[in-house]
C-alpha positions in Angstrom: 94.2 79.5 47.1 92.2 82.4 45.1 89.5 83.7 47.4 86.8 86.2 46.7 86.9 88.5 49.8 84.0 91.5 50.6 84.5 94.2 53.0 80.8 95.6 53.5 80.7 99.0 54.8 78.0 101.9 55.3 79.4 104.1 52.1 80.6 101.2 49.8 80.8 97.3 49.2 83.9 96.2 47.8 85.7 93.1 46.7 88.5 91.4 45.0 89.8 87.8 44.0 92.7 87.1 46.9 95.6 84.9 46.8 95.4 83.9 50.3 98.9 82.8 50.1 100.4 86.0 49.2 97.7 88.8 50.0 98.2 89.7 46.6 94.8 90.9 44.9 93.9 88.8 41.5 92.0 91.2 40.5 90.9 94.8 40.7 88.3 95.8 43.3 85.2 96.2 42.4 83.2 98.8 44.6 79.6 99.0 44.7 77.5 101.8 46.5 75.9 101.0 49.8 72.1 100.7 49.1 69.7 102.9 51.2 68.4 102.1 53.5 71.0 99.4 54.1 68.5 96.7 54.9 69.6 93.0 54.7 67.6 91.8 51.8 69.3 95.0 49.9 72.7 94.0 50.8 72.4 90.5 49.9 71.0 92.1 46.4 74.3 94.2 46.2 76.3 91.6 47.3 75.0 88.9 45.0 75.5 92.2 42.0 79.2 92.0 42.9 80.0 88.4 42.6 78.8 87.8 38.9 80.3 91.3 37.9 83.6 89.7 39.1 83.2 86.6 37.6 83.9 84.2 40.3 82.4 81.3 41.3 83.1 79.4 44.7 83.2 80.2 48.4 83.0 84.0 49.9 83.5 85.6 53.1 82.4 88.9 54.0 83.5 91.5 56.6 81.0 93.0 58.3 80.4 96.1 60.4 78.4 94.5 63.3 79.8 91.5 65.7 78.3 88.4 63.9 78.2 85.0 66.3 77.2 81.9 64.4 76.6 83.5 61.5 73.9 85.8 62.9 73.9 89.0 63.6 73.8 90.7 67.0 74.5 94.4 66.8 73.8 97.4 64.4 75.2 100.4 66.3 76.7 101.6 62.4 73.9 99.7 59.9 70.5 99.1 59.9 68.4 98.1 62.9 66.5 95.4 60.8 70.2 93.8 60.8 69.7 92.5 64.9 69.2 88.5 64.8 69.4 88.6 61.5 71.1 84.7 59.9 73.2 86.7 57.7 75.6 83.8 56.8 72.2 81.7 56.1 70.6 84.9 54.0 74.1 85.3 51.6 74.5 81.9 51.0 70.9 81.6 50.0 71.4 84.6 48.3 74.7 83.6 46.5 73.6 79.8 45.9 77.2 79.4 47.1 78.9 78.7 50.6 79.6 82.5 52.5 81.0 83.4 55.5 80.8 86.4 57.6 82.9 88.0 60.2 83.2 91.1 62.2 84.7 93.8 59.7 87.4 94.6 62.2 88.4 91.5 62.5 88.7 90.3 59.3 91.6 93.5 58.6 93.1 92.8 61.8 93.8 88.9 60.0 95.6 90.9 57.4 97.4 93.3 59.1 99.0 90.4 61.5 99.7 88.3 58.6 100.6 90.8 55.9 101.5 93.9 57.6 103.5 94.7 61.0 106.6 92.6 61.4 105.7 92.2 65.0 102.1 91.2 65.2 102.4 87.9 65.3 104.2 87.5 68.5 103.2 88.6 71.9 100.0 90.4 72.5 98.2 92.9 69.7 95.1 95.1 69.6 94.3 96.4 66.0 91.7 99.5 66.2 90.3 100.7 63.0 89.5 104.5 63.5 86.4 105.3 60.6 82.5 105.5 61.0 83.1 103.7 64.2 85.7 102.2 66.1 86.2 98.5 64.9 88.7 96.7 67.4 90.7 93.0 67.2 92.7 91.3 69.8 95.5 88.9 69.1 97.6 87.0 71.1 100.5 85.4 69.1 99.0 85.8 66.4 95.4 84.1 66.9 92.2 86.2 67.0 89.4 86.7 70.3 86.6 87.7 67.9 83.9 89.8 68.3 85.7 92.7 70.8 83.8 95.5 69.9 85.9 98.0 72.2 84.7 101.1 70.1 81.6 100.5 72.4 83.2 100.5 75.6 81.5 103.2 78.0 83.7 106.2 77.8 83.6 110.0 78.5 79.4 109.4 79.2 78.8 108.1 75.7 80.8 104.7 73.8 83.5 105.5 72.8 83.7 106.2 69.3 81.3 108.8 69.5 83.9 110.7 71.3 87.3 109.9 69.4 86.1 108.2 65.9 87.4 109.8 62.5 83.3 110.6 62.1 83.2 112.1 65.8 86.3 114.1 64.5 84.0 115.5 61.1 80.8 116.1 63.4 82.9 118.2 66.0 85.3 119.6 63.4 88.2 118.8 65.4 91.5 119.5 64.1 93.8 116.7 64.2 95.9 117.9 66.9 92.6 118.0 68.6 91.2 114.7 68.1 94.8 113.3 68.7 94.6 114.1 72.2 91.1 112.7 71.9 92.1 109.8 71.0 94.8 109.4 73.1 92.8 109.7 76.1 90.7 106.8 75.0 94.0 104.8 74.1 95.3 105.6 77.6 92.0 104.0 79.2 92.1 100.8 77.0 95.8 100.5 77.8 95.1 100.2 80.7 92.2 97.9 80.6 94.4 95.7 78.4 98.5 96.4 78.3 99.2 94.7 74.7 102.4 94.7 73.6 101.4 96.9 70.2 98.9 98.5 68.8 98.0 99.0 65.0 95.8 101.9 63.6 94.0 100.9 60.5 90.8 102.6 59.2 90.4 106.5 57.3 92.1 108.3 59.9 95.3 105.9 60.2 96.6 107.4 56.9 96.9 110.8 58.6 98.9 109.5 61.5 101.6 111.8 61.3 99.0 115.1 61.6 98.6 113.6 64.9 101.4 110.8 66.3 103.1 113.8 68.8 99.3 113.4 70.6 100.0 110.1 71.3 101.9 109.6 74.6 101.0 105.9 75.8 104.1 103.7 76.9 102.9 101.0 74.3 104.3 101.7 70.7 101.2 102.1 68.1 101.8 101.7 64.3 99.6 102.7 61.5 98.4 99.5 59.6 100.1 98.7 56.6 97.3 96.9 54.5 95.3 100.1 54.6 91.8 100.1 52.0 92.7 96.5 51.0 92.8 94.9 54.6 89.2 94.0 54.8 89.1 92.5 51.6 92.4 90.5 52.2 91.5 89.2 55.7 88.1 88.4 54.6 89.5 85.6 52.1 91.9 84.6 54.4 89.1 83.6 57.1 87.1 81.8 54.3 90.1 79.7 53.8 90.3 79.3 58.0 86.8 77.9 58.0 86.8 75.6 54.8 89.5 74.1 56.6 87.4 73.7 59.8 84.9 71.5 57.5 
C-alpha cells in the first residue's frame, strides 16, 4: 500500500509517498518550513500546500509533536499553546477534504524503527526515545505500541526532563558531548529503573552522534541508535494510516 506520511515538527514539515510494505519511500521528501507562529489553522495551510505539491490523493497520517488522544490535541510543551483541545484530526481532514490521521510524533518513528530497523525490537520489551527539541518517547512490548508516553516530561533534576538532557538543552548549555552523555545517562539510569526494557533505541538529531558520546552510557540495558534516522517519522506515520484504515 502507497501511503502519504508527514512528520510535523517545529523547524520543518516533511513528507513522502511510503510503501508501507517495504518502508521504501515512493518518492522524494518534500520539506516545507514551519510557519510562525505555528498556530493550527497555519499548519493545516502548510500541510494542505504539501499534499497537492506531491501530487497525491488519498488517506494521510501525520506525526505530531504533542500526545494527541482521539484525534485531539492535549499538550503543547514544543508548539503552540493555541494547539491544547484542539480536534486536529477533525481540522486536517477538513482541511485536506481527505481522511487524516494523527499520532504522537514519537510514536509514529518508534512504528518504524521496530518494524524497519533494530533486529530485536520486535520481541520482548522496547522503549524508543528520540533526543531533539524535546524528548519524544515510545514503549513497545513485542512489538505493539502504549501510545501517548511522553517520558521526556517526567519530573527530573527540578525541571522535565528534556530540559536537562535534550539535544536543545545540550545547544542552550553548550555542553560538549562527553558532557551531555553523562547527562543523559543519568536520566536513562532513572527511566531504567522506572521501567527495565529489554532495549532501548536512540532516534532523533543527537542519535547520529552516538559514538561522541556511547562511553557515557553505563546502563546494564543495551541502547542502539535508530536505524531509520530523518525518514522514521515519515515511514511510521503511513504505516499507522494503514493500522487504522484497517480498524474501519
Amino acid at each position: 500500500m502507497e501511503i502519504l506520511g508527514v512528520d510535523i515538527g517545529g523547524s520543518g514539515i516533511k513528507g513522502a509517498i511510503v510503501d508501507t510494505k517495504t518502508g521504501e519511500l515512493k518518492t522524494e521528501r518534500l520539506r516545507i518550513k514551519t510557519p510562525k507562529p505555528a498556530t493550527p489553522e497555519a499548519i493545516a495551510d502548510t500541510l494542505l500546500q504539501l499534499y497537492k505539491e506531491i501530487g497525491y490523493e488519498g488517506p494521510v497520517a501525520c506525526g505530531f509533536p504533542a500526545r494527541v488522544i482521539n484525534g485531539v490535541v492535549q499538550t503543547a510543551a514544543n508548539i503552540d499553546k493555541s494547539w491544547i483541545n484542539t480536534e486536529v484530526e477533525k481540522l486536517f481532514s477538513e482541511k485536506l477534504k481527505q481522511k487524516v490521521f494523527v499520532a504522537n510524533d514519537a510514536d509514529v518513528a518508534g512504528i518504524a524503527e521496530v518494524e524497519f530497523g533494530c533486529d530485536k525490537a520486535k520481541h520482548g520489551s522496547v522503549l524508543f526515545l528520540t533526543i531533539g527539541t524535546g524528548i519524544g518517547s515510545a514503549l513497545f512490548l513485542n512489538g505493539q505500541l502504549y501510545p501517548n508516553t511522553e517520558f521526556g516530561h517526567l519530573k527530573f533534576k527540578g525541571d522535565s526532563a528534556e530540559k536537562y538532557c535534550s539535544d536543545s538543552a545540550r545547544e542552550k548549555f553548550d555542553l560538549k558531548w562527553s558532557e551531555f552523555g553523562s547527562r543523559f545517562n543519568e536520566y536513562l539510569t532513572y527511566i531504567n529503573f522506572l521501567l527495565q526494557p529489554d532495549l532501548i533505541i536512540l532516534g532523533g538529531g543527537a542519535s547520529k552522534k552516538f559514538e561522541k558520546y556511547a562511553d557515557k552510557i553505563t546502563i546494564d540495558t543495551k541502547v542502539v541508535p535508530a536505524k531509520t534516522l530523518n525518514f522514521a517519522g515519515i515511514i511510521g506515520a503511513a504505516m499507522y494510516c494503514e493500522r487504522r484504515l484497517k480498524e474501519k
